[in-house]
Structures are given as structure tokens and as C-alpha cells.
N, C-alpha and C positions, 0 to 999 in steps of 0.2 A: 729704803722705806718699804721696798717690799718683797723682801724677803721671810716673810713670815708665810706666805701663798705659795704653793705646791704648783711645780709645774711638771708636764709630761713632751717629752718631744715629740712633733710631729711623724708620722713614718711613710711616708711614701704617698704617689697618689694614685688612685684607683684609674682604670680604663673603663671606658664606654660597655665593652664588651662583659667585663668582670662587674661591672655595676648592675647588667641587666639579669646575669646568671646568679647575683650575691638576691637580690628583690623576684625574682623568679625562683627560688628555693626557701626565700621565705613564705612567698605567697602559699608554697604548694607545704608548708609547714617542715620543713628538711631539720630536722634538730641538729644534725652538723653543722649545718650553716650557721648557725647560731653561738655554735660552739668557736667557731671561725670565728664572727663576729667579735663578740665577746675576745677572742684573745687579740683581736686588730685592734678595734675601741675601746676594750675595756677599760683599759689606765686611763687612755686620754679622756673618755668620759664621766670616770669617776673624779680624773682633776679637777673638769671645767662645771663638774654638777658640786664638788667642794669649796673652787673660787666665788660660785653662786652661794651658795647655803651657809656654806660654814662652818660646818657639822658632817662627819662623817658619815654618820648613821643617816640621817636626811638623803645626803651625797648617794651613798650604795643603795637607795629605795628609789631616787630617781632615775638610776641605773637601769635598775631592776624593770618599774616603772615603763623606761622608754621602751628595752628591748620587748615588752610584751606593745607598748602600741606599734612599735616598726612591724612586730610580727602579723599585728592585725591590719595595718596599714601600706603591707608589702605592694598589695596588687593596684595601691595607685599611685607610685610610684611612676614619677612619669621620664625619667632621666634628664631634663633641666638642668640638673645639677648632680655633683658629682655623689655617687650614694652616700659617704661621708658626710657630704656637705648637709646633704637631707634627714640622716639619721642623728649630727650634732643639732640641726633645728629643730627634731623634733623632743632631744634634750633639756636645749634651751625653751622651750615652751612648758614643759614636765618641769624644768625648775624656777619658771614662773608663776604654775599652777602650786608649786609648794607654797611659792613666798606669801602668795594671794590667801592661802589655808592658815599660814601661820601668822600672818597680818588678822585676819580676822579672830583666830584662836587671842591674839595677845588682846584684843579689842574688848572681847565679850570676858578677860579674865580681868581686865583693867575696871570694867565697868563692875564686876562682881565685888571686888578689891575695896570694904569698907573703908581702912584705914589708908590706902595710897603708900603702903610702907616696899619699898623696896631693898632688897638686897643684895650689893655686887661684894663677887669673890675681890680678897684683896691679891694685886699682882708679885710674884716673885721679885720683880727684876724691874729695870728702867724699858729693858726690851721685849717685855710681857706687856709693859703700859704701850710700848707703842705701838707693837701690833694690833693690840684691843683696841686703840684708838682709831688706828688703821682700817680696821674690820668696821669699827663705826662708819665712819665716815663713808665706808662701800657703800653699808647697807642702809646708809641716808640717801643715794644717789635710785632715782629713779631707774628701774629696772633694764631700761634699752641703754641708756646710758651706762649702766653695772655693765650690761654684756658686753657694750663694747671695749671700755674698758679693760677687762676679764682677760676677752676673746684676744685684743692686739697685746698688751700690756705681758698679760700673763700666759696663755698659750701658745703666744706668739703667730697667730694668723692673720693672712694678709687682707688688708682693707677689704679687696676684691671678695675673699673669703668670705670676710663679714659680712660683707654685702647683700650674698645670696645667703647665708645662712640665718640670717634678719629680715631680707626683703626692701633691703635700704641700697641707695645705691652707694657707688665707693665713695664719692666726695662727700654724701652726707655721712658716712662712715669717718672719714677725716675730721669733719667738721664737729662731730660730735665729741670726737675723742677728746681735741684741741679744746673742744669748753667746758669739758668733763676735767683734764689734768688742769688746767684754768683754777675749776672752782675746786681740787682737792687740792692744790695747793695753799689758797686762799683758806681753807676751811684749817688746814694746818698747821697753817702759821699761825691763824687763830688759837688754837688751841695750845701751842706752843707757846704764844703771850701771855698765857692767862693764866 
């Protein structure tokens, strides 16, 4: 079922020390370090800004996006968590800021929208239909709920992970997961019946 979602493998974890030297270079504007950056995270935030969005091109602007607020946001930076963990949060915020843009974009074009006429591409394949469905069904799921999902599911980060990079703690990280796979199941089968 989900295989249609890009993943990236995780690669190592940063040190205390290399965390305060990686935010200490941006503060002070280091364009290497950036360029560093960019080839640590690059993939992996371009995956988990795509499991968000959906869209590529969205995906690469949130990218873009985060690495100028990390650059602006280096000096507070307070090492709590591991730089990673802070620089994926402040992604996933940047790609909540999109969805909240494009929720209100589809609002004010729904309301412009005389006739209510819509029109979907028709799908290739039985496996074009399921991942559209698939993709539905995400982007029907309330946003903390999407991340976590996303984040365990498809990035493969640990609860723990999620935890700090959401600000939830691990059990509600579990807990949410478990009523999140609950109700896409349920929504699935639905749609399977019908």
C-alpha cells in the first residue's frame, strides 16, 4: 500500500560537538557549511518535504525554504536536540506553512468556482488508482497525524525521534500512530467496498 512514497535512508547521527560547530557556522553565515548541509539532508529532506506535499516542486521550495530559515535561525539554536532533529522540525513546520497556503489557495478558488465543475486526470493503471487513493487519504488526515505517520511509516524514524521533532512525547507518538493506521485502514477498506 505504500509504495508509491519515496523514501531516503537515514545516515548517521550527529555529535554534540559537531552539532554546535554545524549551528555556529551558520550563525556566523559560513556558505560551506551549507553546502555540507545540503549534501547531509538534502535527500532526506527533500523525501520527507515530498511525503508532506506531494509534489515535487512544492517539496524543493520547502527545502529551499527551511535551509534559509536554519540559516536565519542558527544562533538559537540551543542543542536540546540533535541538530538534525531541529533542522527536520523546522521542515516540518515550512511544510505545514505550505499546506495551510494551499488549503486556503484551493478555498478562495472553490469559492470563485461559478459552476463547481471539477476535473480529475483519468489513471493509467489499477496502481495509479491506488496510490491516488493513497495520497488521498494522507492528505485527509490532519497534519500532526500525516507527520507522524510520514515520519515512522515512511522515513523510518524512531518514536523517540518524532517525539522531539514534534514536541510530543514518545507514547503520544505511538499512540497516535496506532489511531492514524486504525483509521487509514478503515478509510480503505472503505473505499475498496465501494
Amino acid at each position: 500500500m505504500l509504495q508509491a512514497v519515496m523514501t531516503i535512508p537515514m545516515t548517521g547521527h550527529d555529535t554534540s560537538a559537531e552539532d554546535r560547530r554545524m549551528a555556529a557556522a551558520c550563525a556566523a553565515g559560513d556558505a560551506k557549511i551549507f553546502e555540507e548541509l545540503y549534501r547531509r539532508f538534502g535527500d532526506r529532506m527533500k523525501s520527507i518535504a515530498w511525503n508532506h506535499l506531494g509534489n515535487a516542486a512544492d517539496a524543493e521550495d520547502a527545502v529551499q525554504e527551511t535551509f534559509l530559515k536554519i540559516h536565519r535561525a542558527a544562533a538559537t539554536y540551543s542543542g536540546e536536540a540533535s541538530f538534525s532533529t531541529w533542522a527536520y522540525r523546522i521542515l516540518v513546520n515550512t511544510c505545514y506553512d505550505v499546506l495551510r497556503k494551499r488549503k486556503r489557495r484551493i478555498e478562495e478558488t472553490s469559492m470563485e468556482d461559478d459552476e463547481g465543475m471539477t476535473i480529475e486526470r483519468p489513471t493509467s493503471s489499477v496502481d495509479d488508482a491506488k496510490r491516488m487513493t493513497l495520497r488521498k487519504l494522507l492528505d485527509e488526515l490532519p497534519e500532526q497525524r500525516r507527520t507522524v505517520f510520514s515520519l515512522f511509516e515512511i522515513e523510518g524514524l524512531s518514536h523517540a525521534e518524532i517525539g522531539q521533532i514534534l514536541g510530543i512525547s514518545e507514547g503520544n507518538s505511538k499512540w497516535i500512530l496506532f489511531s492514524t493506521k486504525k483509521e487509514l485502514q478503515e478509510k480503505w477498506n472503505r473505499t475498496r467496498s465501494s
